[in-house]
C-alpha positions in Angstrom: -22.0 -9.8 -1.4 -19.4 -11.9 0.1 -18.3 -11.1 3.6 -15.1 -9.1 4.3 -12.4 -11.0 6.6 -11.4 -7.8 8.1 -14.1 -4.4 9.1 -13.5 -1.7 11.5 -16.4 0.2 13.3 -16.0 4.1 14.3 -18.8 5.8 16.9 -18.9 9.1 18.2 -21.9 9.5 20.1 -23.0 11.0 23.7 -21.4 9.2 26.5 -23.3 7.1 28.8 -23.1 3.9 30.5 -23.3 0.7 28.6 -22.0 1.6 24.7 -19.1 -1.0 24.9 -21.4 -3.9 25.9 -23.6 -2.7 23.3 -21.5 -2.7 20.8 -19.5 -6.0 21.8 -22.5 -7.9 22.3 -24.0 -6.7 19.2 -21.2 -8.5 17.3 -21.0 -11.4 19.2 -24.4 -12.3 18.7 -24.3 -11.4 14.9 -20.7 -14.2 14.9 -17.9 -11.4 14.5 -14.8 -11.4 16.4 -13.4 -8.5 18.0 -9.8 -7.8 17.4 -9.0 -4.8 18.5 -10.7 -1.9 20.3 -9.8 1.6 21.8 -12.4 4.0 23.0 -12.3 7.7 24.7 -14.6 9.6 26.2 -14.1 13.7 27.0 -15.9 13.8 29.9 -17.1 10.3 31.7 -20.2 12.4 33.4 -21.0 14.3 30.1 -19.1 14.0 27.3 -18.4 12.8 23.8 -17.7 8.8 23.4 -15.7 7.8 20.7 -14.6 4.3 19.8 -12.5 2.0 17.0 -13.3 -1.5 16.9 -11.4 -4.0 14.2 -13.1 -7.0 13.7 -13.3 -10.0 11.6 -16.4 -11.4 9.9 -15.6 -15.2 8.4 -19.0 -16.0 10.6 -21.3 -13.8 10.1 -24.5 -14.6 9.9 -26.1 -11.7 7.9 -24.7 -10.1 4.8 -22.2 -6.7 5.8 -25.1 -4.3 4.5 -27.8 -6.0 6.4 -25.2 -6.0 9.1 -24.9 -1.9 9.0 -29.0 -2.0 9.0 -28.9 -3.9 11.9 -26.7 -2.0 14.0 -28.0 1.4 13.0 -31.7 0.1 14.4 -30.6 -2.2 17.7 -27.4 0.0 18.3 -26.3 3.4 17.0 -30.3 4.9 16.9 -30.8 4.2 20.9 -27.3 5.6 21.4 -27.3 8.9 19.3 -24.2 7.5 16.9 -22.5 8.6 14.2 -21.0 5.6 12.7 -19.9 3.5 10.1 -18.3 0.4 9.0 -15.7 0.3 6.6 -14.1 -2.5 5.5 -10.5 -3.3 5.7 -8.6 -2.8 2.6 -6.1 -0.3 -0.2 -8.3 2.8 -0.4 -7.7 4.6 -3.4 -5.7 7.7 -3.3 -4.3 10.6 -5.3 -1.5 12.6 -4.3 -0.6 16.6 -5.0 2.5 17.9 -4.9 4.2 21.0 -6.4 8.7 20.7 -6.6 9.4 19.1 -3.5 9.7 15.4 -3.9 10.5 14.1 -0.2 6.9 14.3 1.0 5.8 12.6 -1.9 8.5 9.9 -2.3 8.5 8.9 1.1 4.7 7.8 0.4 5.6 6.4 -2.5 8.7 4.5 -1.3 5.8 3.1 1.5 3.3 2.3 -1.1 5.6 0.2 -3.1 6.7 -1.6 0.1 3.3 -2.3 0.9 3.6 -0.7 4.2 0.2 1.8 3.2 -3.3 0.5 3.0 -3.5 2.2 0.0 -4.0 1.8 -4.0 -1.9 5.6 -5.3 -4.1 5.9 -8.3 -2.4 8.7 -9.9 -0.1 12.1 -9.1 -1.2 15.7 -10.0 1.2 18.6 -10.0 1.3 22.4 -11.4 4.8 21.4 -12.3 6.1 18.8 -14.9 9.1 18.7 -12.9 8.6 15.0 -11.2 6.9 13.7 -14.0 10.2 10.9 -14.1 10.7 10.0 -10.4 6.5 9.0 -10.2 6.7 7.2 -13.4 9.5 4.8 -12.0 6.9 3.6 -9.7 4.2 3.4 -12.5 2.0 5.7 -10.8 0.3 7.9 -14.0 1.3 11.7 -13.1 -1.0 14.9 -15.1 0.5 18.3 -15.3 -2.1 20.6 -14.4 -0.4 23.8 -14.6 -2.2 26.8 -12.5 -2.4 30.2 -12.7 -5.0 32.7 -11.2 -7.3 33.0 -14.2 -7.3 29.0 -14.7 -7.5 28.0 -11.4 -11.0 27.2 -11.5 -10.3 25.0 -14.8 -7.5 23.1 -12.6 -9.5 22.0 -10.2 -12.2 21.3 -12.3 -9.6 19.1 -14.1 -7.9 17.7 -11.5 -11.8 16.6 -9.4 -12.8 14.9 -12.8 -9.4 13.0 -12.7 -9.6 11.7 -9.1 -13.9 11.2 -9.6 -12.9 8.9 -12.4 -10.1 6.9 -10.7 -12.5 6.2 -8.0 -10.1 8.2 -5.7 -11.2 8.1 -1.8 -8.6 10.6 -0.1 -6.6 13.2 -1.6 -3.1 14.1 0.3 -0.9 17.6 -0.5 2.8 16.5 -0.4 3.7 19.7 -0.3 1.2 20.8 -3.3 1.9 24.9 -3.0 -1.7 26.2 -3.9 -4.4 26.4 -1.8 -7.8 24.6 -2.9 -10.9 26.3 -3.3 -13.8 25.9 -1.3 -15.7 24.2 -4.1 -12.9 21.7 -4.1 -12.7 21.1 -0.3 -16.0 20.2 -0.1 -15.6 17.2 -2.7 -13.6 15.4 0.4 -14.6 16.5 3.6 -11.5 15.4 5.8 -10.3 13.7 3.5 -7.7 15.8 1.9 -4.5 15.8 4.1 -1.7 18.9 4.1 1.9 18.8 5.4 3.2 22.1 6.5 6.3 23.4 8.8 5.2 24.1 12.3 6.3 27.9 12.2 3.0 29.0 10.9 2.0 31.5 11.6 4.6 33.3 12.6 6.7 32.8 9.3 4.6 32.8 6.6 5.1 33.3 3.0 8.2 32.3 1.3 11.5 30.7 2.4 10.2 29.9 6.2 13.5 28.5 7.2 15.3 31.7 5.9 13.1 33.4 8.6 13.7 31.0 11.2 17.2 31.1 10.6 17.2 34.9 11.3 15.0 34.8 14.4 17.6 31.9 15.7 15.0 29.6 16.6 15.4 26.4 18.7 12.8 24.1 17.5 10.9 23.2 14.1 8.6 21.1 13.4 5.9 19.8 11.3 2.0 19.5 11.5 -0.1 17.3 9.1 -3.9 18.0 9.2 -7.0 17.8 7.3 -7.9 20.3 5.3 -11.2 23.0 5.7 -12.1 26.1 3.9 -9.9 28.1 6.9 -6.5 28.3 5.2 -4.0 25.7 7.8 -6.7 25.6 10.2 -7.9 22.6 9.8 -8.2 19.6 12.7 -5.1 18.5 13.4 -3.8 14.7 13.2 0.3 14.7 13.9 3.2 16.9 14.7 6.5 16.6 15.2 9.2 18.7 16.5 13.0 18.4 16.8 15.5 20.9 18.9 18.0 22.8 16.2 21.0 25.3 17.4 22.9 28.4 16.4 25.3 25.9 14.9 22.9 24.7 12.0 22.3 27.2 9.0 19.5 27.4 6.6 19.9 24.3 4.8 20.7 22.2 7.6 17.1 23.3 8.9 15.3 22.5 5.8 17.1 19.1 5.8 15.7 18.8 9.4 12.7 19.8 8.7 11.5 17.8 5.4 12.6 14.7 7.1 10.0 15.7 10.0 7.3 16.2 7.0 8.0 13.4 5.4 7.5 11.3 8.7 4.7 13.0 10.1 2.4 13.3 6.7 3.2 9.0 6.4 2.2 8.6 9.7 -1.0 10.9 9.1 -2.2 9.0 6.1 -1.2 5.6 7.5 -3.7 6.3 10.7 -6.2 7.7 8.3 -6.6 4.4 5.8 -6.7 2.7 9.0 -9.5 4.2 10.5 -7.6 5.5 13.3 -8.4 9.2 12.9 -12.3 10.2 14.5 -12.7 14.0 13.9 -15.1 15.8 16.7 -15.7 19.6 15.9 -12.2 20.8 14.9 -10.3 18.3 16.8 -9.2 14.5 16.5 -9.7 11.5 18.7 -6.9 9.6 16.8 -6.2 5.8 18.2 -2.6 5.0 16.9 
């Protein structure tokens, strides 16, 4: 295997002295070069270390998987790690979505602009409705429709789609059905969901309707990974903006998708970039 130009390294592990020289002499002596790197620790006495290290590898002197079998015996083992290396490059990713376009076409728009590290392998939807805006990108799109007796059938569907386009994280553009358990577990964070920041206290349909009514001043929008607890999963952005008694109900939705669209890109850019650690049910995330 040829070696990659670009890798990035993620640790969380138990802090103690001496993990950054470690790590950066580990490297050094194996001929990568250290481009970037951002660490974090909870508690310097006794906490949880995390740490992101980009590096580039046009001199090394062992191949990238004898590399990862090096580090895991002279590094992570003495250090309690979790780790990995991943490579730098498009991930492949499939993206959900129910009628609402923005979320989705903002990603889009970004994907054809090159501005994700991403390959969009293919759209799935319960509706046929944006079957011609995904097309225009040449993204393939597959009407799964969903019910509650064919649910299971959908998903079923839907996993053997993304486990034959190789797909490596899934993201809900606003994809209005919640995923089984079963299904969750295929990508342990790595599914992503956008949602409006009033949960929970408007729940259920037409949120901004509520809002409205309740005359609140700010909305917002929260973009995390999704778990078997229904919007509860560790959090990666948010967003919020001020709104007034002036605005009515669609100037709020207009506010507010803009806030999803920009806080779900931002969310899957820092993911595909290997900027998002998650510890427990929270997130280290180095952006």
């Amino acid at each position: 295997m040829e070696p990659v130009s670009l890798a990035r390294l993620l640790i969380t592990c138990p802090d103690q002295p001496g993990i950054v020289a470690a790590v950066s002499g580990f490297l050094r002596n194996h001929g990568a070069n250290i481009t970037a790197l951002d660490q974090h620790s909870t508690d310097p006495e006794d906490g949880t270390f995390f740490l992101r290290a980009e590096f580039t590898t046009p001199h090394l002197d062992l191949p990238p998987d004898a590399l990862g079998s090096a580090f895991a015996r002279v590094v992570a083992e003495p250090f309690a790690m979790t780790w990995r290396i991943d490579p730098a490059g498009p991930k492949r990713v499939a993206l959900m979505v129910s009628k609402a376009d923005h979320a989705l076409l903002e990603l889009l728009w970004l994907w054809r602009r090159g501005e994700l590290d991403a390959d969009v392998a293919l759209v799935v939807s319960n509706h046929d409705a944006l079957r011609d805006e995904v097309e225009r990108f040449g993204v393939p799109y597959h009407h799964i429709p969903v019910t509650k007796e064919t649910k299971p059938e959908a998903e079923a569907q839907a996993l053997a789609l993304f486990e034959e386009a190789g797909v490596e994280l899934v993201v809900l553009a606003r994809y209005m059905q919640i995923l089984s358990k079963d299904f969750v577990d295929r990508y342990p964070n790595r599914i992503i969901n956008i949602h409006h920041s009033f949960l929970p206290a408007f729940a259920g349909a037409d949120p901004y309707r509520q809002a409205f009514e309740r005359g609140v001043k700010v909305i917002g929008a929260t973009a995390h990974y999704v778990t078997a607890d229904l919007d509860e999963g560790p959090i990666i952005e948010q967003e919020v903006a001020r709104v007034s008694h002036r605005q009515q109900v669609a100037d709020l939705k207009r506010v507010g998708q803009s806030i999803e669209r920009d806080v779900l890109a931002r969310a899957v850019r820092w993911h595909l970039e290997g900027r998002v650690l998650v510890h427990e049910n929270k997130t280290v995330v180095f952006a």
